[in-house]
TIZA-541327 format. One line per 5 residues: their letters; for each residue x, y, z of N, C-alpha, C. Coordinates in steps of 0.1 Angstrom, whole numbers, plus 5000, padded with zeros to 4 digits. Atoms other than C-alpha are relative to their C-alpha. Layout:
TIZA-541327
a = X,Y,Z,X,Y,Z,X,Y,Z | ...
***
This chain:
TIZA-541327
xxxxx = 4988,5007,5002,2797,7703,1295,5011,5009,4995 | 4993,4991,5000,2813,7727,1278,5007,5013,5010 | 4997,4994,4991,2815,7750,1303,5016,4995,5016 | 4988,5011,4996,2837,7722,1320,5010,4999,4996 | 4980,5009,5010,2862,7713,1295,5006,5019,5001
xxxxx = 4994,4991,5001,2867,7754,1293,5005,5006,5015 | 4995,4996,4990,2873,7759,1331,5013,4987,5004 | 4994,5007,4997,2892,7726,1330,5015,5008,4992 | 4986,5001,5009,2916,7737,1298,5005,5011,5008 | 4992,4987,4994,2922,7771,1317,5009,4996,5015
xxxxx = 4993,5004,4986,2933,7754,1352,5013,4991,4989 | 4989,5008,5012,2957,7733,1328,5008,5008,4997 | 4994,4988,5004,2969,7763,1317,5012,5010,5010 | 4995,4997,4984,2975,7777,1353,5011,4993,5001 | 4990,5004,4992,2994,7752,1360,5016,5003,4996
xxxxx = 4986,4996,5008,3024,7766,1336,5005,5010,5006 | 4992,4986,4991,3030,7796,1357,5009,4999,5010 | 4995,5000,4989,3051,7782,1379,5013,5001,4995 | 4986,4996,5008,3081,7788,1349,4997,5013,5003 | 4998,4984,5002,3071,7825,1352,5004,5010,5015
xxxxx = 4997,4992,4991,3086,7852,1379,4984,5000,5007 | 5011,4996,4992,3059,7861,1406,4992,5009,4998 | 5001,4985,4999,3049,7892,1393,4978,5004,4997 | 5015,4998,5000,3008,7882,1392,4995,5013,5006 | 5013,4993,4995,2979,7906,1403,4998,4991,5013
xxxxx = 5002,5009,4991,2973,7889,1433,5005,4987,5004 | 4989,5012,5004,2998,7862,1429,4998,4990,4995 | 5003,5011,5009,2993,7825,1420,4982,5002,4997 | 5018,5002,4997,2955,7829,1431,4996,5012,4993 | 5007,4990,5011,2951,7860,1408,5004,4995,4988
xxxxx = 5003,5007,5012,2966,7839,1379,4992,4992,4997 | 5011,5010,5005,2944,7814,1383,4985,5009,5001 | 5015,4992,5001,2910,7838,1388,5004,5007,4987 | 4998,5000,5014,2925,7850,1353,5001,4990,4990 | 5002,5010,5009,2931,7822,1336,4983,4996,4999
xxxxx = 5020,5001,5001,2891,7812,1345,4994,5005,4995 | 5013,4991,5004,2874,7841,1339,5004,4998,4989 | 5001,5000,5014,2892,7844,1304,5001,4985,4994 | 5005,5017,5005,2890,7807,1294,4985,4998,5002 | 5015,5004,5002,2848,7810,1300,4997,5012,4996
xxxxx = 5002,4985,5009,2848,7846,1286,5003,4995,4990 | 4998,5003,5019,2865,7837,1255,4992,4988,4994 | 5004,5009,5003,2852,7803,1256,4985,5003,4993 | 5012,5005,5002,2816,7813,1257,4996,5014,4986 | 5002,4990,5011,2820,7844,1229,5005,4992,4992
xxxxx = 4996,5010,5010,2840,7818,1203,4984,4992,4999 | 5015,5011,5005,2811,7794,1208,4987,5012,4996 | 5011,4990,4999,2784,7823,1208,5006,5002,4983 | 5002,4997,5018,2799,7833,1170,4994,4989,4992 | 5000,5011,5007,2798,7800,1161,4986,4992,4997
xxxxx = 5016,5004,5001,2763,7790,1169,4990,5011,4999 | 5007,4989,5004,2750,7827,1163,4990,4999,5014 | 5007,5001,4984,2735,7822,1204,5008,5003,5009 | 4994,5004,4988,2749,7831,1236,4997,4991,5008 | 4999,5007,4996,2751,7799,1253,5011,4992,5004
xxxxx = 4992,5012,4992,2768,7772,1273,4995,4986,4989 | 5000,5013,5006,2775,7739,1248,4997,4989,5007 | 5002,5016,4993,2757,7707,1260,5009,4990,4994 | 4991,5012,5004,2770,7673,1263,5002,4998,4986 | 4995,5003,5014,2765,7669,1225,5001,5006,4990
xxxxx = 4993,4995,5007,2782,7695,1215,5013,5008,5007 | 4985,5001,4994,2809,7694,1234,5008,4990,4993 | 4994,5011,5007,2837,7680,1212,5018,5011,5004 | 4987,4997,4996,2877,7688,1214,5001,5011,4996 | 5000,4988,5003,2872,7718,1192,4992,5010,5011
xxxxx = 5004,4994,4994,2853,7732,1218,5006,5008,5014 | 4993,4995,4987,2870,7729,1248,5017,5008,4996 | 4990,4993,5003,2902,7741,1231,4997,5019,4998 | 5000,4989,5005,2885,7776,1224,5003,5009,5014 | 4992,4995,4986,2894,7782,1262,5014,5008,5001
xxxxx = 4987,4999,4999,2930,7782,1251,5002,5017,5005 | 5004,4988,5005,2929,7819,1240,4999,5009,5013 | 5002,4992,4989,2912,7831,1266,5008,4997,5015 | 4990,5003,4988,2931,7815,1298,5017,5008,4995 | 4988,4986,5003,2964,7832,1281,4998,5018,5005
xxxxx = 5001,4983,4997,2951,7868,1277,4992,5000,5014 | 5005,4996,4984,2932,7867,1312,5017,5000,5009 | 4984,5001,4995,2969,7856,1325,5005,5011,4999 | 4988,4988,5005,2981,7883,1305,4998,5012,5007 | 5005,4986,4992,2962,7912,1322,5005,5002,5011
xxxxx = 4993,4995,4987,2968,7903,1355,5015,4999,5003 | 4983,5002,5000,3009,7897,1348,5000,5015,4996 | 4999,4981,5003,3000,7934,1332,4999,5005,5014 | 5004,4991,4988,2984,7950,1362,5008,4993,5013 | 4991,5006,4989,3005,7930,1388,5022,5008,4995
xxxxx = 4992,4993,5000,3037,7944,1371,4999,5019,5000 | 5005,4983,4999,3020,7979,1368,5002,5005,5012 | 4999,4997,4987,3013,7979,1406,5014,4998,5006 | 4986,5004,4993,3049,7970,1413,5008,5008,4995 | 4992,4989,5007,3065,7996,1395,4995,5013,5005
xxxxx = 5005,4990,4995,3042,8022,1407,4997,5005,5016 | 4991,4998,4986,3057,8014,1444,4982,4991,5012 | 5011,5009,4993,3023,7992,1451,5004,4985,5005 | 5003,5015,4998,3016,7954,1465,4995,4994,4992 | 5009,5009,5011,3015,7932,1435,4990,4993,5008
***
């Protein structure tokens, strides 16, 4: 379940990019394969400190603290590819 609520908060997330210029890695569809991966990357190292395990949180331990630890990560995944998508655009590439 957890694994859920952190690919849910990061599409949530997604959907805010449509205030931002174009300037993704692959455009909308590389923001969103950023927001994901870092919303269950960060998601699943936050929880992994926290329960001293790498694991995926079952249903009953999935609570609102959990799925928020996505936040984090759906940002900085965003952030990379709005990095490397203005990188390639500057350096005379196809964001």
């Amino acid at each position: 379940m957890g694994l859920l609520g952190w690919v849910i908060m990061g599409l949530a997330i997604w959907h805010f990019t449509i205030w931002l210029p174009d300037r993704f890695w692959g455009g909308i569809v590389g923001a969103l394969i950023g927001s994901l991966v870092g919303s269950i990357v960060v998601g699943l190292i936050i929880y992994g400190i926290k329960v001293s395990a790498l694991r995926v949180p079952g249903e009953r331990a999935t609570d609102i603290a959990v799925v928020l630890y996505a936040v984090p990560g759906a940002l900085i995944g965003m952030g990379l590819v709005y990095l490397e998508g203005i990188r390639r655009e500057r350096s005379g590439g196809v964001a």
